[in-house]
N, C-alpha and C positions, 0 to 999 in steps of 0.2 A: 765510235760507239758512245753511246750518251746511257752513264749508270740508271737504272729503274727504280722509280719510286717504290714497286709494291716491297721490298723488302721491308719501309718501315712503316705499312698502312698495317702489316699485322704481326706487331709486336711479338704476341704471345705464341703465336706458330714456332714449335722449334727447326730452329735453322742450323747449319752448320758455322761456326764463322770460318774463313779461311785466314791460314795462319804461315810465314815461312822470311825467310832473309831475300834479303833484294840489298840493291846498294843503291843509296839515294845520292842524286847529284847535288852539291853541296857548293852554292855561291857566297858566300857571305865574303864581303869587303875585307876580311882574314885569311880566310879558310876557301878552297876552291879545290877542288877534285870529287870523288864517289867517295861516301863512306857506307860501308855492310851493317844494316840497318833490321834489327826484326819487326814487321809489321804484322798487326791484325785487324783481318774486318769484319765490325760487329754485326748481329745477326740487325740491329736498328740504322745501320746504312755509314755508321763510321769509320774510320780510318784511323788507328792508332799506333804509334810506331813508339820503338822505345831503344836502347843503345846496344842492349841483349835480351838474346830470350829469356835467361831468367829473371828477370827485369816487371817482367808480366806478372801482374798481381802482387809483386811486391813494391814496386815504386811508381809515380806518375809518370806516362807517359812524355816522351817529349814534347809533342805535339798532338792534337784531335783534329780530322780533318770531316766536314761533314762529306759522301760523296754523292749522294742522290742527285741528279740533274748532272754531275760533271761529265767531261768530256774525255774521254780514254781511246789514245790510241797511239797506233806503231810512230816513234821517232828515227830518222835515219841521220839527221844533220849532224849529228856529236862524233860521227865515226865508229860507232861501238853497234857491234850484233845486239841485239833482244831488246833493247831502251826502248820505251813507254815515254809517255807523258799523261798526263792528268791536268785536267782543267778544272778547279772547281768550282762550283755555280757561279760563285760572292767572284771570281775571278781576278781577284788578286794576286794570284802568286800559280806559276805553272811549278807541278812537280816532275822530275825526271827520274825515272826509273831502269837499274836495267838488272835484267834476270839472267839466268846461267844457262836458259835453254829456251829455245822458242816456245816449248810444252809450259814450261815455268812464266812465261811472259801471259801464256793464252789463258792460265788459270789463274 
């Protein structure tokens, strides 16, 4: 599945953002394993994650990810039910995702 541009051709239409925990898989030359991550995506096509939910609106993000054009879909290779991945356009860095229910992974 390749994200659609129209979400951020019209800004001003209100959207819902979608909003919930996922555990992001975590490579860094340190740290390796999933860490439970709250994520949000904004009505203008980004991807914002933060350490907790209540985190949101009071501190910056960890990270902004833009996702229009990315690549989204089912991962099996890691061994774990529900894992995603994401491609993002710039293609620099894959992200790994995995949710607690296939319902959870589809939305």
């Amino acid at each position: 599945m390749v994200v659609g541009s129209d979400i951020s051709r019209y800004p001003n239409t209100p959207r819902p953002t979608c909003r919930g925990y996922l555990h992001k898989r975590t490579q860094s030359a340190i740290l390796k394993g999933w860490r439970k991550r709250w994520f949000v995506l904004k009505h203008n096509g980004y991807l914002h994650y933060y350490k907790h939910k209540k985190d949101e609106g009071k501190s910056r993000p960890l990270e902004v990810t833009k996702l229009e054009g990315a690549e989204i879909g089912v991962d099996t290779s890691l061994g774990k039910p529900f894992v995603f991945k994401c491609i993002p356009q710039s293609g620099h860095r894959i992200f790994y995702f995995c949710a607690t229910s296939n319902q959870e992974m589809k939305r």
